[in-house]
N, C-alpha and C positions, 0 to 999 in steps of 0.2 A: 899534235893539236892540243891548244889549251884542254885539261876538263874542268868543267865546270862544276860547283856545289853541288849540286843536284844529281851529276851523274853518280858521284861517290855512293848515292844510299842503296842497300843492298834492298830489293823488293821481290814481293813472291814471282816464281818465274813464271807461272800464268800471264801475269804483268809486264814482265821484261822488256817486253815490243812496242812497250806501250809511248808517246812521245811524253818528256818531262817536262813541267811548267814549277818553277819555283814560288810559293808564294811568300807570304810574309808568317816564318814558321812553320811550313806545313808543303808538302808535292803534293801536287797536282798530277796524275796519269790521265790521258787521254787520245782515244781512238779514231780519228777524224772520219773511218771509213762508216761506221756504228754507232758514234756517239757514247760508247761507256767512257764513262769517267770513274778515278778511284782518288780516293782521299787518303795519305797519310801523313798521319798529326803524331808524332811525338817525340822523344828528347833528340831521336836523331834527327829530326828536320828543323828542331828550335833555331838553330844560326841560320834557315832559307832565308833570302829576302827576294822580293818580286824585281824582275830585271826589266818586264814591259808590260803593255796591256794587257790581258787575256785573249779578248774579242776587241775585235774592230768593226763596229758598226758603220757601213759606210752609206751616206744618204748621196750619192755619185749623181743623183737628178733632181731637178726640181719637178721636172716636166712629168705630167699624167696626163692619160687620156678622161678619168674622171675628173669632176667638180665637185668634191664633197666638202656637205656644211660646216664641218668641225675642222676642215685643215684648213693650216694659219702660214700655207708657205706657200711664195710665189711662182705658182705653174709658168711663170713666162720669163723666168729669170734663165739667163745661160748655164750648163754647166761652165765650170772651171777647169774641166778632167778630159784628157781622150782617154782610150783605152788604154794604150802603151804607160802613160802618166799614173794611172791607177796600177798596172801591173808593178811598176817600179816602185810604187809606193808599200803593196800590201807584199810585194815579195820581201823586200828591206826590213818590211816589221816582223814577216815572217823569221827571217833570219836573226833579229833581236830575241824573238822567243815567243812571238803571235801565234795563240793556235789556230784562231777562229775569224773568218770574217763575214758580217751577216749584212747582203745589200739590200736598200731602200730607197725610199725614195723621198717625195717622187713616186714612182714609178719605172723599177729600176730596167724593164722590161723593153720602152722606147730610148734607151741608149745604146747609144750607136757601139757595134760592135761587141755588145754585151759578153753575148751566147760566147766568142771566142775568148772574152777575158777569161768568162768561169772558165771553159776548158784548160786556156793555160795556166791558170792559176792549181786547177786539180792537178795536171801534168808535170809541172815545173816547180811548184812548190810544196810546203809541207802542211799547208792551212785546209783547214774543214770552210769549206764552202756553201753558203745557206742563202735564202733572199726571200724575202716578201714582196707580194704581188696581188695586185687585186685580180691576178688571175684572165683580165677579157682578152689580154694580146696572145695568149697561152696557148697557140695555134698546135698541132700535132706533129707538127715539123720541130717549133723549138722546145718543144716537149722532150721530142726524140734529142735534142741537140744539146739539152740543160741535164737532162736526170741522169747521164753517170758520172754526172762530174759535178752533183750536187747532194749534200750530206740529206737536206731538206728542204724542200718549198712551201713556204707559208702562205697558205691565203687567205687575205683579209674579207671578211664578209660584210656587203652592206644591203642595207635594205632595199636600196632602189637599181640590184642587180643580183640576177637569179643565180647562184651558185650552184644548186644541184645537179646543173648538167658536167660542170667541171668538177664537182666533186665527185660523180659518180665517172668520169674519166678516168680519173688521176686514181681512182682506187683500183679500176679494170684493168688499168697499165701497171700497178704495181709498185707505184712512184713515193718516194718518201718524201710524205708533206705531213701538216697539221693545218689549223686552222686556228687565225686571229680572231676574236669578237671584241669589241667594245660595247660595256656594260654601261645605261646610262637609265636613268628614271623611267624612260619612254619603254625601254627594252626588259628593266628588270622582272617584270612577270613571265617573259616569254625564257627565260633558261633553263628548264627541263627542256620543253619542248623542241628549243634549238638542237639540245645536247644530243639528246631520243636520236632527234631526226636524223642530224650528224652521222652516230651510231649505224643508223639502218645502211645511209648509203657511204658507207666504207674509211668515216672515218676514225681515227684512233689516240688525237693528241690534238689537244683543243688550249688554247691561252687566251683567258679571259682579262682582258685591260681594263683598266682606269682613265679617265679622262682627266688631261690635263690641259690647262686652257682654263680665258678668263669667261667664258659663257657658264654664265652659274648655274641655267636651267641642265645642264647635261652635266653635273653634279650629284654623284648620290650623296641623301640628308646625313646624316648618321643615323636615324633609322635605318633607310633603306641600306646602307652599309653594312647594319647589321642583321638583317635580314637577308641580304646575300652570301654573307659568311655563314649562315646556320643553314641556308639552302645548297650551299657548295658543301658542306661537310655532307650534308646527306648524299647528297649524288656523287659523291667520291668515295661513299661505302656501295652505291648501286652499281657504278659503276668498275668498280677494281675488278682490275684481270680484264677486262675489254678496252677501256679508252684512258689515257693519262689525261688528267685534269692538271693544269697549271694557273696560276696567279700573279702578273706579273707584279715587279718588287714596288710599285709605286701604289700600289692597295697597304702598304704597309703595315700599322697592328691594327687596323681596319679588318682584319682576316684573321685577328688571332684564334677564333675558335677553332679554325680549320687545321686540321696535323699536316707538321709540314717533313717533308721527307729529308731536309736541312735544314737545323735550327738558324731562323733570321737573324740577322746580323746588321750593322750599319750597310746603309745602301752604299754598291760596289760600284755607283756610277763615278767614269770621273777617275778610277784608281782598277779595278779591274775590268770595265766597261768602258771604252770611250766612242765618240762620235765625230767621224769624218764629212764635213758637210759638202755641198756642191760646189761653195765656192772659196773652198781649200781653207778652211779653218777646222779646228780641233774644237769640241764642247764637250762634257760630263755627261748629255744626254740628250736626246730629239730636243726637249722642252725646256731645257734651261739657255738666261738670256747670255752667260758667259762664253767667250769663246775667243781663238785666240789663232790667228794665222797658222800657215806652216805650209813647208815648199816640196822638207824631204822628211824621210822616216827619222834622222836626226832631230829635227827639228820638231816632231812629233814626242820623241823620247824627252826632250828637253824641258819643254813645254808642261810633258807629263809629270815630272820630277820636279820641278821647279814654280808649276801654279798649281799645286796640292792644296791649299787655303781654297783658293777660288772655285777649284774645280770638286771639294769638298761644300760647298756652298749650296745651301739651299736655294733651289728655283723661285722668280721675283711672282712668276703665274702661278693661280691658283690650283693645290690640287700635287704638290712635290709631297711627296712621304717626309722630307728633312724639316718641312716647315711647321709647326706648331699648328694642330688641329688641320694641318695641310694646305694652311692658307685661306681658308676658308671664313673664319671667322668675323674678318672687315669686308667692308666695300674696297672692289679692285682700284688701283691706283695707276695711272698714264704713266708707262719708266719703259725707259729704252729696253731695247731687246740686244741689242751685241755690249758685249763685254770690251 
């Protein structure tokens, strides 16, 4: 069998088990069963260069049993995907060198045959397996049928549905999840109190989002920006040793006060992040309007290598971390949404 660059570098043997991800300069180790990750950076990995995505985001539905005011996709559009179609797809990237794939939606929950994809996917491949959910279909049955064969469950919280009874499930079972927030004007006072409460009933690993999208009211100012940066750094001193506070990458230097546990970098959407959508195209990210077919994992690699310009490109909606002040600073303008 060919080896590959990557296998060549001698690593501590703690590590040795771990699977290899080439990046550009530098390996990547990573655990799918655990989630550790290790970094190493120096003159022996200078020749790595990245061979695929990292993660594969896959938005496999449109369809939700929610209505919520901030999503801009259409609940009543068809998938594109059956199960078998998604297996062959995320196994193929797996094999290019995919370690991760994180499903969405949608609502990835009302897809048909879901619960057995993730299984064959933990079973048959080498991918860490993850998915976000608003959590209502989250019966005890596909609870029992998703958690060992899922790295994590994310559940997204809203206001106009009671989470604490599914979060205090999911911590009584033992199950590895976290919890999405989205942080907006209306909300920004309430995150101690979110966080506390979290804390009490069993959770441990919370990612606080940014909105992106052309509604300017669910916009923080830059004030408020920065006053959530100096309240996040406080409670990520209250909080260390009990709960992981995260910030996802589109808060940008909007967060610099906040220590971060990886020095920022250009955002990794698009090159080590991308986005598989419901009706079988490739984009940089949920929010960006570019995007660009694709049938098989080849064509996904292709795509990838080859709209680097495009897929480096900052999002036309307001609110992409690439864009200057985030976009924010004009009135939004009427422009197509597919690439």
């Amino acid at each position: 069998m060919h080896q590959r660059p990557e296998d060549a570098i001698a690593v501590p043997p703690v590590l040795a088990g771990l699977r290899r991800f080439p990046l550009d300069g530098a390996l990547l180790l990573f655990d799918r069963r655990t989630g550790l990750t290790a970094l190493c950076d120096g003159p022996e990995t200078a020749h790595l260069r990245m061979c695929a995505p990292r993660v594969v985001q896959f938005a496999i539905t449109n369809a939700c049993n929610l209505a919520c005011t901030f999503c801009s996709r259409d609940a009543g559009a068809e998938s594109a995907w059956t199960a078998g179609d998604a297996f062959a797809m995320l196994r193929d990237l797996c094999r290019a060198g995919a370690l991760e794939v994180a499903f969405g939606g949608g609502e990835p929950l009302v897809f048909k045959g879901f619960a057995d994809l993730v299984r064959r996917l933990d079973e048959e491949t080498e991918l860490a397996v993850s998915l976000t959910t608003n959590g209502t279909g989250l019966t005890d049955r596909l609870l029992a049928a998703l958690a060992p064969h899922v790295g994590q469950i994310r559940l997204s919280v809203y206001d106009d549905v009671d989470h604490r009874p599914l979060i205090a499930r999911l911590a009584e079972r033992r199950a590895r999840f976290g919890v999405n927030w989205l942080v907006t004007p209306a909300r920004l006072a309430r995150v101690e109190e979110l966080l506390f409460d979290l804390l009490e009933r069993g959770c441990r690993d919370v990612l606080l989002l940014s909105y992106n999208g052309r509604d300017r009211a669910l916009h923080l100012s830059p004030d408020e920006g920065a006053d959530l940066a100096r309240r996040v750094r406080a409670l990520g001193r209250a909080l260390a040793g009990r709960m992981t506070l995260k910030l996802d990458v589109c808060w940008g230097e909007r967060m610099e006060a906040v220590p971060r546990l990886i020095e920022p970098g250009p955002c990794p959407a698009g090159r080590e992040f991308i986005v598989l959508t419901s009706d079988r195209r490739l984009a940089p990210c949920s929010f960006h309007h570019a995007s660009f077919p694709v049938a098989t994992a080849a064509d996904v690699l292709r795509v990838w290598e080859q709209e680097r310009a495009s897929l480096a490109a900052p999002a036309r909606d307001p609110g992409c971390a690439r864009s200057a002040g985030f976009g924010l600073g004009a009135a939004p303008r009427s422009l197509p949404l597919a690439g």
